[in-house]
PyMOL Python script that loads the backbone (N, CA, C, O; Angstrom):
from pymol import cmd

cmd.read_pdbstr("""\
ATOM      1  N   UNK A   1     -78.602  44.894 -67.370  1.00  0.00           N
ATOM      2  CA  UNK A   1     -77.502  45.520 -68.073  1.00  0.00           C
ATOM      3  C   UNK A   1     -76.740  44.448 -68.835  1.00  0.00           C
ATOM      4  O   UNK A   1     -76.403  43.428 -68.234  1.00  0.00           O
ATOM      5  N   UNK A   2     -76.463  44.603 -70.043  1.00  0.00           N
ATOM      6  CA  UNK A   2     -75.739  43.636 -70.683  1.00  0.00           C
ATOM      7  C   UNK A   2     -74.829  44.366 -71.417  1.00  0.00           C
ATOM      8  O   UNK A   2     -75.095  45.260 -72.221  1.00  0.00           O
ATOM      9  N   UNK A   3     -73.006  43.662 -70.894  1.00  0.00           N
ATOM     10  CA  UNK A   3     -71.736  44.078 -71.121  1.00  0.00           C
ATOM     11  C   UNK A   3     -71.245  43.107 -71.912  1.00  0.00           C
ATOM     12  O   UNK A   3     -71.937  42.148 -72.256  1.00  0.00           O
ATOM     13  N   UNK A   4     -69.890  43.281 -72.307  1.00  0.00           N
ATOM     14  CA  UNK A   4     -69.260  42.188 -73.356  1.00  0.00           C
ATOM     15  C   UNK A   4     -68.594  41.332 -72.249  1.00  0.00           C
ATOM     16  O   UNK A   4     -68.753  41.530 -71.045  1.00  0.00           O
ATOM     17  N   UNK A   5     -67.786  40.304 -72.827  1.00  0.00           N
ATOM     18  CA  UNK A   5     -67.117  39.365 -71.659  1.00  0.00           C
ATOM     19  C   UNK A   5     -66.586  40.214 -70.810  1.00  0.00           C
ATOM     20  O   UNK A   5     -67.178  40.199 -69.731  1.00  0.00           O
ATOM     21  N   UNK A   6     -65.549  41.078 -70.875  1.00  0.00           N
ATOM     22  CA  UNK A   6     -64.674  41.585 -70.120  1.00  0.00           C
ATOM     23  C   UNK A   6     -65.619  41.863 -68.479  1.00  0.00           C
ATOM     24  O   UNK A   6     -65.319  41.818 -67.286  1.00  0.00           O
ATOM     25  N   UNK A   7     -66.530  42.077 -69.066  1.00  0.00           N
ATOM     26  CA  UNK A   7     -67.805  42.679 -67.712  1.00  0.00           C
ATOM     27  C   UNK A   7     -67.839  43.953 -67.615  1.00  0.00           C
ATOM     28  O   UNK A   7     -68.150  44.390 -66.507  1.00  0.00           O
ATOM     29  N   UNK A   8     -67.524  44.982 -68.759  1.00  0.00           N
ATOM     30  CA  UNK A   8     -67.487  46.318 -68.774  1.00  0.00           C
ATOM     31  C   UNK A   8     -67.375  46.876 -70.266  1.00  0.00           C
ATOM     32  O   UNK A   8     -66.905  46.430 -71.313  1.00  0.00           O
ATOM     33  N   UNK A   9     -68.064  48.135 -69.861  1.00  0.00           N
ATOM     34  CA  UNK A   9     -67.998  48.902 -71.198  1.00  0.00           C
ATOM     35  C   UNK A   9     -66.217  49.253 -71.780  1.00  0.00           C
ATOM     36  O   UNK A   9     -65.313  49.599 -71.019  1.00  0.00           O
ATOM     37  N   UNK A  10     -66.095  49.078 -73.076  1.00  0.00           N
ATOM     38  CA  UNK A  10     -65.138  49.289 -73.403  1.00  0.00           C
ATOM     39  C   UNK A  10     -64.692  50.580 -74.240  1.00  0.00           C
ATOM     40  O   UNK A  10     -65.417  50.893 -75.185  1.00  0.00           O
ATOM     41  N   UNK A  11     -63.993  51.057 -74.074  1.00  0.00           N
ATOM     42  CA  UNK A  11     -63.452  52.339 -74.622  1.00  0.00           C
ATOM     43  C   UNK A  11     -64.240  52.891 -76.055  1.00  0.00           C
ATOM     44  O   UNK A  11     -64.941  53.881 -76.263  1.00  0.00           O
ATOM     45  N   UNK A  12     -63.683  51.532 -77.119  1.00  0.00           N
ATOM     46  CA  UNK A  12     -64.396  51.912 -78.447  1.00  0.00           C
ATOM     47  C   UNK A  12     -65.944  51.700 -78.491  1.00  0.00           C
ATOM     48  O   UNK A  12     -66.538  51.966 -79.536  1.00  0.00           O
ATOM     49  N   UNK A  13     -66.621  51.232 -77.403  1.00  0.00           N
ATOM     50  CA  UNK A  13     -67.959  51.437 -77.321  1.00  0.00           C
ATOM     51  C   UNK A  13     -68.820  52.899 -76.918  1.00  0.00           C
ATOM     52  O   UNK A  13     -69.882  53.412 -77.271  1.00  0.00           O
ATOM     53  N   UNK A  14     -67.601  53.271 -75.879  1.00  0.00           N
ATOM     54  CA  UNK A  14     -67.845  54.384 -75.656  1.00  0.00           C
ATOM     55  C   UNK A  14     -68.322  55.662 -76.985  1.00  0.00           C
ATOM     56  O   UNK A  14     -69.260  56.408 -77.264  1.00  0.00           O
ATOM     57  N   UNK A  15     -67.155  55.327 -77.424  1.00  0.00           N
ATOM     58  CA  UNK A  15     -66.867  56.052 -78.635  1.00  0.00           C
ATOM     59  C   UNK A  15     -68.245  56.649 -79.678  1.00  0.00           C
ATOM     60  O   UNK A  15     -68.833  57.690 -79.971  1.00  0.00           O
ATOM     61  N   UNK A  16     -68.244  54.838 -80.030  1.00  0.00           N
ATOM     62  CA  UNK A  16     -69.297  54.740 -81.045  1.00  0.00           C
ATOM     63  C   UNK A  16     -70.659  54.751 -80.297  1.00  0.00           C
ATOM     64  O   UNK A  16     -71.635  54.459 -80.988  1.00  0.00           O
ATOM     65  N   UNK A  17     -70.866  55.036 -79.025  1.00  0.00           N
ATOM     66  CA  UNK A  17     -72.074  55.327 -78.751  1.00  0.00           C
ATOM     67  C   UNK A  17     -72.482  56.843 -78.433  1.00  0.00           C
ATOM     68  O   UNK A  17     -73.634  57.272 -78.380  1.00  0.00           O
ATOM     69  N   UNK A  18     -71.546  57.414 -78.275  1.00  0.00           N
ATOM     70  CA  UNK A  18     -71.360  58.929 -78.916  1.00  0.00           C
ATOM     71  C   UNK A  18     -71.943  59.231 -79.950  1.00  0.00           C
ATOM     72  O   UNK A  18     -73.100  59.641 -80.047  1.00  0.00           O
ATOM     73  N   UNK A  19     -71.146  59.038 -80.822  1.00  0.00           N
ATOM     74  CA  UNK A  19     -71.190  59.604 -82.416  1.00  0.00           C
ATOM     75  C   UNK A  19     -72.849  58.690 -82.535  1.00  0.00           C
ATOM     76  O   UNK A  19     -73.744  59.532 -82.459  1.00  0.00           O
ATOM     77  N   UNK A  20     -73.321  57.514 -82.665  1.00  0.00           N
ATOM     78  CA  UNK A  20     -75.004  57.468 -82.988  1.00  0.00           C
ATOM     79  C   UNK A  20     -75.478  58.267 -82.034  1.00  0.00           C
ATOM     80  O   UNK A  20     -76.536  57.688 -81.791  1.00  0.00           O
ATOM     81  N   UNK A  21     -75.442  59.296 -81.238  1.00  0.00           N
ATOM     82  CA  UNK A  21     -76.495  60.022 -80.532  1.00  0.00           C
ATOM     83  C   UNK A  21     -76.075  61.053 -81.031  1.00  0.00           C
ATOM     84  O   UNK A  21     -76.968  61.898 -81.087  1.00  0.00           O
ATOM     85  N   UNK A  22     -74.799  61.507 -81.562  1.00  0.00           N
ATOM     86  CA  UNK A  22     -74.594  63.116 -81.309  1.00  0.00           C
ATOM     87  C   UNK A  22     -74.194  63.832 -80.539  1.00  0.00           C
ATOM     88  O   UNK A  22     -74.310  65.053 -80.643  1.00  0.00           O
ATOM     89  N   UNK A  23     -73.404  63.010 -79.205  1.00  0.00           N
ATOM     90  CA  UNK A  23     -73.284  63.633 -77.924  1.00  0.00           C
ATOM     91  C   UNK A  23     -71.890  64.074 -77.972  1.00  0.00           C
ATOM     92  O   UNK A  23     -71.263  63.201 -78.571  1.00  0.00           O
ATOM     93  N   UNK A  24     -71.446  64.622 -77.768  1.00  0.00           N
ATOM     94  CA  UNK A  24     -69.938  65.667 -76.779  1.00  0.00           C
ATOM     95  C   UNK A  24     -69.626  64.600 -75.651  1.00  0.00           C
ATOM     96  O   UNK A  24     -70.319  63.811 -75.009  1.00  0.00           O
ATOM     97  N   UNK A  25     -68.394  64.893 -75.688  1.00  0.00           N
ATOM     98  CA  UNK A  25     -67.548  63.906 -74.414  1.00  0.00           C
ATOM     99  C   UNK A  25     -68.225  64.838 -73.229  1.00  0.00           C
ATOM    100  O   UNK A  25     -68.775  64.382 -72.227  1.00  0.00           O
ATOM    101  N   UNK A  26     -68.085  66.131 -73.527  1.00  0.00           N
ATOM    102  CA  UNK A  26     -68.606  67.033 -71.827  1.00  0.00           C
ATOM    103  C   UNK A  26     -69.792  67.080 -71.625  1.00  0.00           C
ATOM    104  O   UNK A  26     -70.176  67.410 -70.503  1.00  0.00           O
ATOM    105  N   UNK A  27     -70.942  66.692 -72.879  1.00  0.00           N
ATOM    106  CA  UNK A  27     -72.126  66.212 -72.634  1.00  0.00           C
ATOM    107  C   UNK A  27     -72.263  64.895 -71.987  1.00  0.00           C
ATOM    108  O   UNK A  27     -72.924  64.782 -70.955  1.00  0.00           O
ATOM    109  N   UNK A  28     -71.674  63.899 -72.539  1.00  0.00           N
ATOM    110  CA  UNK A  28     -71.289  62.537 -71.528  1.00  0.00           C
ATOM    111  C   UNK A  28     -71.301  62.764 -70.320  1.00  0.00           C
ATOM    112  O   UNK A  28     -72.190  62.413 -69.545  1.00  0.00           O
ATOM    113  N   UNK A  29     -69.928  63.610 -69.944  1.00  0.00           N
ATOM    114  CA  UNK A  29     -69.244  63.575 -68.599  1.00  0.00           C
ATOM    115  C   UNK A  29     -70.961  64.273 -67.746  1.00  0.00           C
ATOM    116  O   UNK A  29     -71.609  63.743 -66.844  1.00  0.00           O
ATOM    117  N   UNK A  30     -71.161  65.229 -68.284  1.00  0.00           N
ATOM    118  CA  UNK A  30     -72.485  65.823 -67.573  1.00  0.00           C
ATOM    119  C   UNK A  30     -73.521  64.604 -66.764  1.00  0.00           C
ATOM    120  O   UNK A  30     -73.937  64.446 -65.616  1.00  0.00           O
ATOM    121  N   UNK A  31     -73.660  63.840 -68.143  1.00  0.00           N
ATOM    122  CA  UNK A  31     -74.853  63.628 -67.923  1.00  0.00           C
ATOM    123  C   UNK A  31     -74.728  61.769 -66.670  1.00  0.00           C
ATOM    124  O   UNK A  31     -75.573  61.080 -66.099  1.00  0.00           O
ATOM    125  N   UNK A  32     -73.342  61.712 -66.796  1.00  0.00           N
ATOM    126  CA  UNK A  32     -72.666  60.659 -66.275  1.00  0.00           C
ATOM    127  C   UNK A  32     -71.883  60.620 -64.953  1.00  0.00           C
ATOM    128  O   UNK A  32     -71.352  59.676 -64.368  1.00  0.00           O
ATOM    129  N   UNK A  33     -72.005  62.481 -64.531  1.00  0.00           N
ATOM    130  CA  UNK A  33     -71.503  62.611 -63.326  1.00  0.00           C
ATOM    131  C   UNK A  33     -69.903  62.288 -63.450  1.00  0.00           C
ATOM    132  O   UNK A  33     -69.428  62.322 -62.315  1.00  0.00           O
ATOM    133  N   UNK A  34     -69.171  62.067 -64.169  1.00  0.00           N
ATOM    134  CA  UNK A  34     -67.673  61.943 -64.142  1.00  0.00           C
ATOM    135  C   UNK A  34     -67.133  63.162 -65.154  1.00  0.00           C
ATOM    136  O   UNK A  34     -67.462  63.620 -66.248  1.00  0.00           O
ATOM    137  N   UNK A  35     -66.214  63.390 -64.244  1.00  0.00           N
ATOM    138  CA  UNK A  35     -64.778  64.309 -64.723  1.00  0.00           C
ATOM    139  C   UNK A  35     -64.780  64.031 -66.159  1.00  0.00           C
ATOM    140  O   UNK A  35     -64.967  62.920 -66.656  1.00  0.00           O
ATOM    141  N   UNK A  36     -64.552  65.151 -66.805  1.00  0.00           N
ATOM    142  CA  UNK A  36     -64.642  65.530 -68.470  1.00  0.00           C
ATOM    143  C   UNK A  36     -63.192  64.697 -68.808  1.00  0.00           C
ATOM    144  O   UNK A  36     -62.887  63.961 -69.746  1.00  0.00           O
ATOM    145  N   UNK A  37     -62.558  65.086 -67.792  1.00  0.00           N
ATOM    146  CA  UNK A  37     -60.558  64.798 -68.014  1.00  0.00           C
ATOM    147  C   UNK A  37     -60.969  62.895 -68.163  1.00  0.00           C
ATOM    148  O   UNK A  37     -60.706  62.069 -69.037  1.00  0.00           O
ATOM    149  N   UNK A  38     -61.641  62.818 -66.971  1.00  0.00           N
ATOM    150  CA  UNK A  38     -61.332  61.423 -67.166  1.00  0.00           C
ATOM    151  C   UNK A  38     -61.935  60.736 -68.193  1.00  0.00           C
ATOM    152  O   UNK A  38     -61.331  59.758 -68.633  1.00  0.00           O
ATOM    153  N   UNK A  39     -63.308  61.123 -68.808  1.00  0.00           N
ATOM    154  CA  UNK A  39     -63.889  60.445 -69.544  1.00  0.00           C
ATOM    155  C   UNK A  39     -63.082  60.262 -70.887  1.00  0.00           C
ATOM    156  O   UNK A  39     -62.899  59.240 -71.548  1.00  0.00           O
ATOM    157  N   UNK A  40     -62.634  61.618 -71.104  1.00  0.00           N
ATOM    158  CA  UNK A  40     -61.366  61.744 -71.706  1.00  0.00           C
ATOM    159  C   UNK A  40     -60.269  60.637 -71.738  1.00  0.00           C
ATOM    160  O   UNK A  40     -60.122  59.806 -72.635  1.00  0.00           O
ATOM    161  N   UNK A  41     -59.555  60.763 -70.652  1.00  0.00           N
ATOM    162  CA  UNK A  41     -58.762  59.361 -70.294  1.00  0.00           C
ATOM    163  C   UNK A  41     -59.165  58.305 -71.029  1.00  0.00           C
ATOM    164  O   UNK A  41     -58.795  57.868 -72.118  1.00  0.00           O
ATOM    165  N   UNK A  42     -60.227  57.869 -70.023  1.00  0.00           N
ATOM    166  CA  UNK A  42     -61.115  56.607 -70.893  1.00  0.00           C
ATOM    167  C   UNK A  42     -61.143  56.520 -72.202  1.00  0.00           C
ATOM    168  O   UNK A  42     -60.219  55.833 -72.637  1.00  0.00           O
ATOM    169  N   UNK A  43     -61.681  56.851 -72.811  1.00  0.00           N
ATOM    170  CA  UNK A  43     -61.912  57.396 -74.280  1.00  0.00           C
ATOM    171  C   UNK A  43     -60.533  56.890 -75.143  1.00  0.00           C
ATOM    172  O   UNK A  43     -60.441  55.901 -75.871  1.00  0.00           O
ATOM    173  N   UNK A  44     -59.424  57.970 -74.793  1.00  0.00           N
ATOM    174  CA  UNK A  44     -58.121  57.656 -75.157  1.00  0.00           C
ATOM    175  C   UNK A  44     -57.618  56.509 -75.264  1.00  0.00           C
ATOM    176  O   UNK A  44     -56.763  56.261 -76.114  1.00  0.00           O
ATOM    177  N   UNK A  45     -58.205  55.366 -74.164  1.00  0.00           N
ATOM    178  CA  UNK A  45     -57.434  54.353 -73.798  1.00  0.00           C
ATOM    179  C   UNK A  45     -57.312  52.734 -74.448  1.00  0.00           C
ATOM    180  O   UNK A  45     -56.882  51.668 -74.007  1.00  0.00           O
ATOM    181  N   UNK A  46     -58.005  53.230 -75.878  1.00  0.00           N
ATOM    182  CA  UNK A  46     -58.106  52.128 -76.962  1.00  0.00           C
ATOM    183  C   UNK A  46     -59.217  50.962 -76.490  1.00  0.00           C
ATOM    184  O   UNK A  46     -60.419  50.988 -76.224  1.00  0.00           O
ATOM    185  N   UNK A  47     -58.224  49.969 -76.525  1.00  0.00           N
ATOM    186  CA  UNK A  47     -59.005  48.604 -75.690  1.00  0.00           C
ATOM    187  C   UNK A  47     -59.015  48.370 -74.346  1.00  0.00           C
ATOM    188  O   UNK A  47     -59.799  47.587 -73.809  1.00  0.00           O
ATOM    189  N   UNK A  48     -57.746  49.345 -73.474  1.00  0.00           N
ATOM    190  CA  UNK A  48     -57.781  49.002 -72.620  1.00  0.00           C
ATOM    191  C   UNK A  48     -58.677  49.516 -71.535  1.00  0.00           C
ATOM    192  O   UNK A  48     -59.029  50.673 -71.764  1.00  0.00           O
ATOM    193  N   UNK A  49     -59.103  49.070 -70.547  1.00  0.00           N
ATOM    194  CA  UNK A  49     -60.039  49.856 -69.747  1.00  0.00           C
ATOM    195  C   UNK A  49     -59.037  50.384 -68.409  1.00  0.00           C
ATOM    196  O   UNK A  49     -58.458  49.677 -67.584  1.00  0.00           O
ATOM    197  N   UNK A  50     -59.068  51.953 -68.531  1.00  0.00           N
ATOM    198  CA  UNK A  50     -58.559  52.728 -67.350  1.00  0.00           C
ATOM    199  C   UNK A  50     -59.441  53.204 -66.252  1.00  0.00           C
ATOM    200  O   UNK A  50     -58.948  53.816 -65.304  1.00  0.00           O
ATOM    201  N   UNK A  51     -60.757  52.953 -66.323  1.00  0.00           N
ATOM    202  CA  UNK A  51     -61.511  53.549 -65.842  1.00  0.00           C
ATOM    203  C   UNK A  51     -61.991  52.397 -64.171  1.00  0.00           C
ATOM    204  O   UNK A  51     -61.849  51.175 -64.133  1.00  0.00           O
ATOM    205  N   UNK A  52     -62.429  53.096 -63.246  1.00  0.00           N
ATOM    206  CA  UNK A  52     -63.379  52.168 -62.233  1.00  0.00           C
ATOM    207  C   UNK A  52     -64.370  51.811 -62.906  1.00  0.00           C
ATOM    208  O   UNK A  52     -64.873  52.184 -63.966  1.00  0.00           O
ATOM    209  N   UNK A  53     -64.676  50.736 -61.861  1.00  0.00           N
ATOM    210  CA  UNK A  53     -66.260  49.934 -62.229  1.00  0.00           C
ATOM    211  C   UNK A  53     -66.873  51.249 -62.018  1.00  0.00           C
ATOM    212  O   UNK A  53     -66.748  51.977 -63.003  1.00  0.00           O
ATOM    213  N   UNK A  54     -67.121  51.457 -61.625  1.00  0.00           N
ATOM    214  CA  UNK A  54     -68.431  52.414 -60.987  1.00  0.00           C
ATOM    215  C   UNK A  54     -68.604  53.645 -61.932  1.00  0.00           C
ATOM    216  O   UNK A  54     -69.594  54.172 -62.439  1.00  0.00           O
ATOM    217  N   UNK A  55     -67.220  53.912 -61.975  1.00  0.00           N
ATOM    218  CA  UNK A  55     -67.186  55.218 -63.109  1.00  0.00           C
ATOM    219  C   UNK A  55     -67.510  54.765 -64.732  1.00  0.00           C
ATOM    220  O   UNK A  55     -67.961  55.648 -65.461  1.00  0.00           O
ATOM    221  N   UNK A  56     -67.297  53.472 -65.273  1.00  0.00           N
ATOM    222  CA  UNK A  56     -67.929  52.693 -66.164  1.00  0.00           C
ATOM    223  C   UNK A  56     -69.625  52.174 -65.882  1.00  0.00           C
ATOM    224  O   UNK A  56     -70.378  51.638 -66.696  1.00  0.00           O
ATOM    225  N   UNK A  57     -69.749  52.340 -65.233  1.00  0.00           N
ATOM    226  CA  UNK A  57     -71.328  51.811 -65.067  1.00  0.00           C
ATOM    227  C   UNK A  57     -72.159  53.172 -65.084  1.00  0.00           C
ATOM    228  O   UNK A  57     -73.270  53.271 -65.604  1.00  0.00           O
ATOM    229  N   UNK A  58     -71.413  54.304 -64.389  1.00  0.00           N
ATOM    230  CA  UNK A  58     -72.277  55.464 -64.518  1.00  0.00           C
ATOM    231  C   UNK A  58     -72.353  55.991 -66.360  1.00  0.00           C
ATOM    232  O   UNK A  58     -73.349  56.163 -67.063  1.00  0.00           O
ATOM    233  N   UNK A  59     -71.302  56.093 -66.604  1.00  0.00           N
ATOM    234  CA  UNK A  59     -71.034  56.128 -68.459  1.00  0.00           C
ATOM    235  C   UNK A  59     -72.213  55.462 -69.267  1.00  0.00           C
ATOM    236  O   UNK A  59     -72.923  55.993 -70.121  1.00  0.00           O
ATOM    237  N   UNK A  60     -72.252  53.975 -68.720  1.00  0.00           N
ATOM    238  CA  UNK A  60     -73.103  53.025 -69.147  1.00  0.00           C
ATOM    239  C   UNK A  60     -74.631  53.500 -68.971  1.00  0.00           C
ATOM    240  O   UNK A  60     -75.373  53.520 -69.953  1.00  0.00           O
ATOM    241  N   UNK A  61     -74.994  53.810 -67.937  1.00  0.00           N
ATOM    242  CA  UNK A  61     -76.404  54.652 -67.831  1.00  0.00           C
ATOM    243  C   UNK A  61     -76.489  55.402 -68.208  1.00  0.00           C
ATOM    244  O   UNK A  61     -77.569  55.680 -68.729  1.00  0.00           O
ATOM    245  N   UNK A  62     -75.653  56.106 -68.231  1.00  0.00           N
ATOM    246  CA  UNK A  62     -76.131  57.761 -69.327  1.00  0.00           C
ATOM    247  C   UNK A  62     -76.300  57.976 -70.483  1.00  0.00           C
ATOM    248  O   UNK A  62     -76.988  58.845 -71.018  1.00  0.00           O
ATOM    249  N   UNK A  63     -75.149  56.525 -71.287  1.00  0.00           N
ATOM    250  CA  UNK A  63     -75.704  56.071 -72.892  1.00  0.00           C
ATOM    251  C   UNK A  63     -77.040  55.368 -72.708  1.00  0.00           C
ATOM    252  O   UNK A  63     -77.930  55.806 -73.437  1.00  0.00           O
ATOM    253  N   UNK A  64     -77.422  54.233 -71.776  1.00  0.00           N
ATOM    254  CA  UNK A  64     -78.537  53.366 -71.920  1.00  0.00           C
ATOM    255  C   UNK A  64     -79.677  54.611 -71.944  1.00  0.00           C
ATOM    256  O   UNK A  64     -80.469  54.455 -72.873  1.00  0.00           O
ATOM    257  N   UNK A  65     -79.872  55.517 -71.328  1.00  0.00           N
ATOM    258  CA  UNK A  65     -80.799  56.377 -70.728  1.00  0.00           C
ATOM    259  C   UNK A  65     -80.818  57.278 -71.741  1.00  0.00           C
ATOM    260  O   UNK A  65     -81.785  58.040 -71.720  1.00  0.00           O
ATOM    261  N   UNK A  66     -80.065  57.414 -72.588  1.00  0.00           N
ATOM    262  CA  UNK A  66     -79.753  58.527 -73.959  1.00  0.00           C
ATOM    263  C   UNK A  66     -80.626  57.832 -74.950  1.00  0.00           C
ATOM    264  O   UNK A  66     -81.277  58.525 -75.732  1.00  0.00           O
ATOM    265  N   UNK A  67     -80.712  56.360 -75.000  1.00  0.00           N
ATOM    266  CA  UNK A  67     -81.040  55.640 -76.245  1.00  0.00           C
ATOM    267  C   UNK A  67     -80.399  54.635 -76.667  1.00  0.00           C
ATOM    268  O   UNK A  67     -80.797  53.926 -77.591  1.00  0.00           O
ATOM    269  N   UNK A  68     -79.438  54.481 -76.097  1.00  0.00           N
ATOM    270  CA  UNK A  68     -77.780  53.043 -77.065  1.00  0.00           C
ATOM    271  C   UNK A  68     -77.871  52.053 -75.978  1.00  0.00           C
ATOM    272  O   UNK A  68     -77.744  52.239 -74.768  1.00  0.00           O
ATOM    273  N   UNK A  69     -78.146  50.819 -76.714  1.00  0.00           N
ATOM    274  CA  UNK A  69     -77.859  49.319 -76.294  1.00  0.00           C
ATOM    275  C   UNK A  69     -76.749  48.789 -76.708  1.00  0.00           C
ATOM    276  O   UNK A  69     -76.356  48.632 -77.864  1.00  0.00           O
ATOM    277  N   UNK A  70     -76.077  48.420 -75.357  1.00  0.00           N
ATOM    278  CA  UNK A  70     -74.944  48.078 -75.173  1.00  0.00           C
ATOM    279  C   UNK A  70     -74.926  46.543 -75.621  1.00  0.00           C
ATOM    280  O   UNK A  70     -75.652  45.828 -74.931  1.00  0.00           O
ATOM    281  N   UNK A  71     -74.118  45.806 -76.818  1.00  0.00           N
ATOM    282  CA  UNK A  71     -73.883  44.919 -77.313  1.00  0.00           C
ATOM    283  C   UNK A  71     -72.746  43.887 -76.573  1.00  0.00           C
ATOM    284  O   UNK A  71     -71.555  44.148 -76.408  1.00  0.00           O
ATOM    285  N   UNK A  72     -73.302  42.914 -76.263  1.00  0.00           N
ATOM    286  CA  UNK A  72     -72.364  42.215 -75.478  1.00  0.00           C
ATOM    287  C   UNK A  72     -71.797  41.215 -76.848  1.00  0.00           C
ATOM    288  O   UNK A  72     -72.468  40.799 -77.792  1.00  0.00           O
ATOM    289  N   UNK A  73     -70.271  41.005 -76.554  1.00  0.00           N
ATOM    290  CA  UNK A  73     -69.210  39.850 -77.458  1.00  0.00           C
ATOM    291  C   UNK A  73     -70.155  38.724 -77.010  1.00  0.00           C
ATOM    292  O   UNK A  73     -70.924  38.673 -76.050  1.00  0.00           O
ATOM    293  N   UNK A  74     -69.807  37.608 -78.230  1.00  0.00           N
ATOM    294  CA  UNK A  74     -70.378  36.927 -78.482  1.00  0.00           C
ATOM    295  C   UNK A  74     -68.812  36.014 -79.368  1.00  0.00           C
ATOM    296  O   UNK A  74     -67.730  36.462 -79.746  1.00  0.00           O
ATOM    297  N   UNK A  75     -69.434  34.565 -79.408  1.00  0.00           N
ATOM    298  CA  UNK A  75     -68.076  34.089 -80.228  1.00  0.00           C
ATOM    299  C   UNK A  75     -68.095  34.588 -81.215  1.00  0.00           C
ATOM    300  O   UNK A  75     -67.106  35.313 -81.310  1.00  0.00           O
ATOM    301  N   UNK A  76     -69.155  34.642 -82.713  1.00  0.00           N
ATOM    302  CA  UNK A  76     -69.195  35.126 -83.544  1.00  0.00           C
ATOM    303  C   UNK A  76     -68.377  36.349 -83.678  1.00  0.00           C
ATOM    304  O   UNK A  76     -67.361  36.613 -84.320  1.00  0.00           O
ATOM    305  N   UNK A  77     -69.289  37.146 -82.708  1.00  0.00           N
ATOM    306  CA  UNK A  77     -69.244  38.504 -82.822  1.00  0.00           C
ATOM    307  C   UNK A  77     -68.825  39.444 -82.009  1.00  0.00           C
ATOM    308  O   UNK A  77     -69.112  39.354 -80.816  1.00  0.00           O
ATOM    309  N   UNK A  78     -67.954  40.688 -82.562  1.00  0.00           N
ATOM    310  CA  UNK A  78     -67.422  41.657 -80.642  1.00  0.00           C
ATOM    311  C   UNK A  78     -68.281  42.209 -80.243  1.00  0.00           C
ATOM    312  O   UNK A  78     -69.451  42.102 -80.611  1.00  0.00           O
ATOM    313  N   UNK A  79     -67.856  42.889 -79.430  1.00  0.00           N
ATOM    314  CA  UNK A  79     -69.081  43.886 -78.527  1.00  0.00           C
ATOM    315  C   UNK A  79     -69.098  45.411 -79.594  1.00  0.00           C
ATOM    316  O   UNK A  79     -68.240  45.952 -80.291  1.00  0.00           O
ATOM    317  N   UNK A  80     -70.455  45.699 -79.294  1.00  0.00           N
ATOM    318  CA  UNK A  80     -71.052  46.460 -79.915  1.00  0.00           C
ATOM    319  C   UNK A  80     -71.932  47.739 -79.531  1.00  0.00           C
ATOM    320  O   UNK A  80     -71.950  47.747 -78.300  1.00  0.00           O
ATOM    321  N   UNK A  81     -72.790  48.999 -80.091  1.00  0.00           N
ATOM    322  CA  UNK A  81     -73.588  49.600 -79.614  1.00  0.00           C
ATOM    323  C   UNK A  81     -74.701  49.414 -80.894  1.00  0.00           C
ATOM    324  O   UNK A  81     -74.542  49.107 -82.075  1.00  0.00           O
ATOM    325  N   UNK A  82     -75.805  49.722 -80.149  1.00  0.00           N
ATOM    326  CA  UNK A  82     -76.929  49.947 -81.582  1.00  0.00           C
ATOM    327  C   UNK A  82     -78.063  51.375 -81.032  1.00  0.00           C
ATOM    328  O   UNK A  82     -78.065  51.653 -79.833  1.00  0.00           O
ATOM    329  N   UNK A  83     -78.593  51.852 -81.607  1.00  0.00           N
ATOM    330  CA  UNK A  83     -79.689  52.683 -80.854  1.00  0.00           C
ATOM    331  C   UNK A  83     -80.817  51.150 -80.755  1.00  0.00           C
ATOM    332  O   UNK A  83     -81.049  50.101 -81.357  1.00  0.00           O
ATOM    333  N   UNK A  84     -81.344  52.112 -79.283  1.00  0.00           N
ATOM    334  CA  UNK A  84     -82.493  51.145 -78.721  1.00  0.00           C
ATOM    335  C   UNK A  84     -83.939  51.609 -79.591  1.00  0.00           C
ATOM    336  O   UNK A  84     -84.814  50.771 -79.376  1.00  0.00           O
ATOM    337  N   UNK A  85     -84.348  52.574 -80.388  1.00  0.00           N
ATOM    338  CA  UNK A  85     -84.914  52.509 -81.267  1.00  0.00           C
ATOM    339  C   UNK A  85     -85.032  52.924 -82.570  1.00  0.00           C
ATOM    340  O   UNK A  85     -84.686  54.097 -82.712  1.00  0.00           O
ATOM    341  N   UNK A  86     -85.542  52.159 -83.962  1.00  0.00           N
ATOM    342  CA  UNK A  86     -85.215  52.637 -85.022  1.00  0.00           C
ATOM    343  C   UNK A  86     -85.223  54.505 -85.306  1.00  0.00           C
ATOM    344  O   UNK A  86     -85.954  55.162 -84.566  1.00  0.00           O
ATOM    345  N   UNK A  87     -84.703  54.965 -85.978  1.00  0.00           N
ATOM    346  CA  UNK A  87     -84.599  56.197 -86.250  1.00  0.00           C
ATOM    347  C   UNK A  87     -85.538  56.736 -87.314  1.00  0.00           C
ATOM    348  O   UNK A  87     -85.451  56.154 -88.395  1.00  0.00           O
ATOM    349  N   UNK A  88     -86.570  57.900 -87.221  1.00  0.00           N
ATOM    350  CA  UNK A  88     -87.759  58.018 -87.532  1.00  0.00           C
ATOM    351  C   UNK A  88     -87.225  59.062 -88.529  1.00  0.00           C
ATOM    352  O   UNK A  88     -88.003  59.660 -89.273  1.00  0.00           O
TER     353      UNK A  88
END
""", "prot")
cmd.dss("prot")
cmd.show_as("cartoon", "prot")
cmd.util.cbc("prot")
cmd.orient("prot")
């Protein structure tokens, strides 16, 4: 699993790994086993992270497992999402 420094997925990753799949926050929450409200929460919470580890790591599998590689910060560069394969 590869995260940005912080050691966790961050809110606006969340985001943007949504919108490249097409997914619904209650499709998320489904497929991620967490509360719609909270993913919600999360979501809302800009940069900051409101969420548990655990409840961030399940999020994190359900994008990895959807298709989206999680972009870890870098000095250059922030953290990021990309799809894990080109689009046909």
């Amino acid at each position: 699993m590869r995260v940005n420094d912080s050691g966790m997925l961050r809110p606006p990753q969340i985001r943007a790994a949504r919108a490249l799949l097409g997914m619904s926050q209650q499709e998320l929450a489904l497929r991620s086993e967490v509360g719609l409200a909270t993913l919600k929460r999360i979501e809302a919470a800009g940069l900051e992270l409101t969420g548990t580890a655990r409840t961030l790591f399940r999020i994190q599998k359900a994008l990895e497992a959807a298709g989206v590689v999680i972009i870890e910060q870098t000095k250059a560069e922030g953290p990021g999402v990309r799809l894990a394969s080109p689009v046909e």
